[in-house]
C-alpha positions, 0 to 999 in steps of 0.5 A: 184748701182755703177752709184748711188755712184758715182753720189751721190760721185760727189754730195757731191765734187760738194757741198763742193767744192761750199761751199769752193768756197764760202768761198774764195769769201767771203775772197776775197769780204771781203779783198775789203770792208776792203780796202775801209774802210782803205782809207775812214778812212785815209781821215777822219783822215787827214782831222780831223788833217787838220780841227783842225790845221785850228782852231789852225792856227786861235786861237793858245790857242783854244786846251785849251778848245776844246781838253778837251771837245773834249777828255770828249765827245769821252770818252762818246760816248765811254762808252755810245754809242759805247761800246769796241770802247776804245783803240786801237782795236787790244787788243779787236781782240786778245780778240776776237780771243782767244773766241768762235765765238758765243761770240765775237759780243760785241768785233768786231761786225759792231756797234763797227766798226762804232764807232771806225771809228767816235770817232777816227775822233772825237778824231783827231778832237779835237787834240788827239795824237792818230793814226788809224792804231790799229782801222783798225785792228779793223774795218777789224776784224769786217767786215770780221767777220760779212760776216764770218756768211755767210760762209758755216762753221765757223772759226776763219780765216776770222777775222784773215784775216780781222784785218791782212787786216786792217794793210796792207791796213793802212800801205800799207804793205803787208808783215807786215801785213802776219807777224803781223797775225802771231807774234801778233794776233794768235800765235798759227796760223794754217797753212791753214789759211795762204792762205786765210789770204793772199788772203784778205791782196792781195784783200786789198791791191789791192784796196787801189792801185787802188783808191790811186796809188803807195806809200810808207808811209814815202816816200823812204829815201835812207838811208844806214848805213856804217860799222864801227864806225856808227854802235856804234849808233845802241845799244845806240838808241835801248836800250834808245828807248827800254826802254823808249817804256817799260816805256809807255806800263808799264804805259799804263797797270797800268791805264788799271788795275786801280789805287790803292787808292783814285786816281784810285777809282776817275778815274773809278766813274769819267772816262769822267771827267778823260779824259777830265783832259788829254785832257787838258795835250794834250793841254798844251803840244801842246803849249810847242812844238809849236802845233807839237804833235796834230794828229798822227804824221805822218807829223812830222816824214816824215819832220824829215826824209827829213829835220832833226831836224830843222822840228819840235820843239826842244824836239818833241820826248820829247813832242809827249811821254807824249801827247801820253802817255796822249792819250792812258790812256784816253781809247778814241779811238786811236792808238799808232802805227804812234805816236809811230813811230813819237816819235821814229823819235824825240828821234833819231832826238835829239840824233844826236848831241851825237852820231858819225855821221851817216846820219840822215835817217838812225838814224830816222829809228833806232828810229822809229823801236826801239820805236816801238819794245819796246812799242809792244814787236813785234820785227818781225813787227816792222822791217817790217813794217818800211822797206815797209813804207821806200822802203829800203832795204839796211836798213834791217839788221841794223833794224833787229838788232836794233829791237832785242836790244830794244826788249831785253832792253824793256824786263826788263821793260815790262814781256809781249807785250801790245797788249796781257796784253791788251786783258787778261785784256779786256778777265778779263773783259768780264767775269765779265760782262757776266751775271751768269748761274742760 
């Protein structure tokens, strides 16, 4: 009898640990295709923004009509083809998070994976100030979902892992994407979890090392900010980035609310139509500041963070906003993390000449981190992920500081973060399509 027991004892710890086993692989596996999908998507966008440059190169004017057709087809494709591809993507896995596993297919299934990766090429083809970073987190949380089902048991960690991959691996910022699955996504994080969710960030971020190397996403500045009279410049751009990052999520949720009146009745009979109205405000943008807001930003951030002002067009920060701005209200595919970045970079850039001196990378990177905050109320994230993109320590403090001011001064603008007023109107939403009992 006693020998029976144990055997039968050992049986069931053989097959749960199989069964754990077999999970962690499939984090693991996961955390792998989840890197290859962060680079494959990295290339598509570089090569849509260089493609579309090239056209501008050869045409100046030709934004005018290819941006809003292009804005018109993305929309379409959106609504028609890839149903929930719209936005950003992190709403949706927030959304996702916050239902039964049995009811997320439509928000973060493969389908909607794909065609987050092709309309958002499409939409930087066609010279959208849209970035990719929200749809990785998107794409990740689809594909770790879809293996999540051949785990021995459900739960929501693998696609929490799998949208905290996606930040890492798009970034290459380990760290910000642990603390992003925490500030952002899953506020009432489980601790258990916190392993595997790093297990797929490390699997990601390893094969993104392997296959591009060693990187920093704006290089390593060696920015530092004396103390002393150059700390003055912190609460001002805080404060001015803060509030201005408020006002555009402010607007970004009224469009995703829908307009009172006429206007709003138009734009939701009329949504093609409707973006590709702001295609054609992209555009025109993009001939006022010398074809610099086109595409994610990136580019233009990094030239003011080496080489100042002069890199970009006078008012970049001015113009990126509103073709930014534009973008995002479209509802094509698209993210606002590297343009938000770049749009901080600009409004710091333009500051310099009212504030005392201070080096200019260090005030770019004040910037960068206050905009951020205040468009994402993220004030944790914000500081992290600026600091691993940069390499720089000895501007840790100073954007801590500066994320906690521009969280405040969004604060007075904006009640709640975009990314969650987003998914309770993506949530309010589902549940008016779900078809009614009978």
């Amino acid at each position: 009898m006693k020998t029976r027991r144990y055997l039968a004892h050992f049986g069931l710890r053989s097959r749960l640990a199989r069964k754990r086993w077999t999970r962690h692989m499939l984090f693991l596996a996961g955390g792998i295709c989840v890197g290859l999908a962060a680079i494959a998507m990295a290339w598509l966008a570089d090569h849509a923004q260089h493609l579309f440059g090239a056209l501008l190169a050869r045409w100046p004017y030709a934004g005018l009509l290819v941006t809003p057709v292009g804005f018109g087809i993305c929309m379409w494709l959106a609504i028609a083809v890839f149903p929930n591809a719209q936005g950003s993507g992190i709403p949706q896995v927030i959304a996702a998070l916050r239902l039964p596993n049995e009811r997320r297919g439509p928000l973060v299934s493969l389908r909607v994976a794909l065609g987050k990766v092709v309309v958002m090429s499409l939409g930087l083809l066609f010279g959208a100030s849209t970035g990719r970073e929200g749809p990785t987190v998107q794409v990740g949380g689809a594909i770790m979902a879809a293996l999540g089902r051949f785990a021995p048991y459900r739960q929501p960690g693998f696609l929490l892992a799998g949208s905290a991959a996606g930040v890492a691996a798009a970034f290459n910022t380990p760290l910000a994407g642990i603390v992003f699955a925490i500030e952002e996504l899953s506020r009432s994080f489980e601790m258990r979890s916190l392993s595997l969710v790093i297990g797929a960030i490390v699997a990601a971020g390893l094969t993104s090392l392997a296959l591009l190397g060693e990187y920093h996403y704006f290089g390593s500045p060696s920015a530092v900010l004396p103390l002393g009279e150059a700390w003055l410049v912190v609460p001002v751009c805080a404060i001015l980035c803060g509030v201005l990052g408020g006002i555009f999520s402010r607007i970004l949720m009224r469009f995703a609310l829908g307009l009172p009146g006429r206007f709003g009745h138009v734009i939701k009979r009329n949504p093609v139509i409707f973006a590709g109205g702001c295609g054609l405000g992209v555009a025109l943008c993009g001939l006022a500041s010398g074809i610099h807001v086109y595409g994610t930003g990136y580019e233009q951030a990094r030239a003011i963070i080496d080489d100042g002002p002069t890199a970009v067009a006078h008012g970049f920060g001015a113009w990126k906003y509103a073709a930014t701005m534009l973008s995002a209200i479209s509802g094509i595919p698209g993210g606002i993390f590297a343009p938000s970045l770049a749009i901080g970079a600009g409004i710091a850039s333009n500051l310099a000449a009212l504030l005392p001196p201070v080096p200019l990378d260090a005030l770019v990177l004040i910037g960068m981190v206050s905009y951020l905050t205040g468009v994402v109320r993220a004030p944790i994230t914000a500081f992290v992920i600026t600091s691993e993109m940069t390499n720089n320590h000895a501007m840790v403090i100073p954007l801590m500081a500066a994320a906690l001011i521009a969280n405040g001064a969004s604060q007075l603008v904006l009640s709640e973060g975009l990314y969650h007023a987003l998914a309770r109107i993506t949530l309010a939403r589902f549940a008016a399509d779900a078809p009614k009992p009978t």
